[in-house]
C-alpha positions, 0 to 999 in steps of 0.5 A, a space after each residue: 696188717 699181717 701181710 704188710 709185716 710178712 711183705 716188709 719181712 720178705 722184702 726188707 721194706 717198710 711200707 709205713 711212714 716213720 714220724 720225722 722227729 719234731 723240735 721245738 723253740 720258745 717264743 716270747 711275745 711282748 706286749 708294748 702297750 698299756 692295753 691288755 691285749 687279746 692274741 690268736 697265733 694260727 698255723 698250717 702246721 699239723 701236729 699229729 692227724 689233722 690238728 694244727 699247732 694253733 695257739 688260741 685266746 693268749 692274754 697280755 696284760 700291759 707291758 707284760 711277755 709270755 713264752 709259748 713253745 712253737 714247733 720250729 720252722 712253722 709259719 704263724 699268722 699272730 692276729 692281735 687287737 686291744 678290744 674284744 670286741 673290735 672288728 677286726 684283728 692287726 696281723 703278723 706274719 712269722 717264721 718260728 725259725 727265724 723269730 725269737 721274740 715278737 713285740 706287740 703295739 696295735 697301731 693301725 696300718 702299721 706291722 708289730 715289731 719282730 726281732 730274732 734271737 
């Protein structure tokens, strides 16, 4: 540590990284149909050291939105189903730069509904 500041004073480099500053945007999620529906948002993004911006075990009541907050410019993998138990998850792939809002139906074999703001 001592060198690295008596390097960076002598040289008028520094030797750390400085943390980008990181923005925010809200994100609504609908739930468009009469079941409760069971979400997982999952990213690559990282917050800070190596935990990700995940957003795990939302709840939606029928007909019913909420705003989460999501880093912009992330890329989210929004896994959603109407049983807990199911096997397997219907999916979306999104970009919180492009997405305000997205509207959520399981259907099988067909995607959720996105719309941007």
């Amino acid at each position: 540590m001592f060198a690295a500041a008596v390097g960076e004073a002598l040289t008028d480099v520094n030797v750390y990284s400085v943390p980008a500053p990181q923005s925010f945007r809200k994100l609504v999620l609908v739930n468009k149909s009469t079941d409760t529906l069971f979400v997982n948002m999952v990213t690559d993004f990282l917050w800070k050291d190596s935990t990700y911006c995940d957003i795990r075990d939302i709840v939606l009541p029928p007909l019913v939105s909420a705003k989460v907050i999501v880093p912009m410019d992330a890329n989210y993998n929004v896994f959603f189903r109407n049983d807990f138990n199911a096997p397997d998850d219907e999916k979306v792939e999104i970009n919180t730069a492009n997405i305000g809002r997205v509207k959520l139906k399981p259907e099988k074999g067909k995607t959720a509904q996105i719309t941007s703001n």
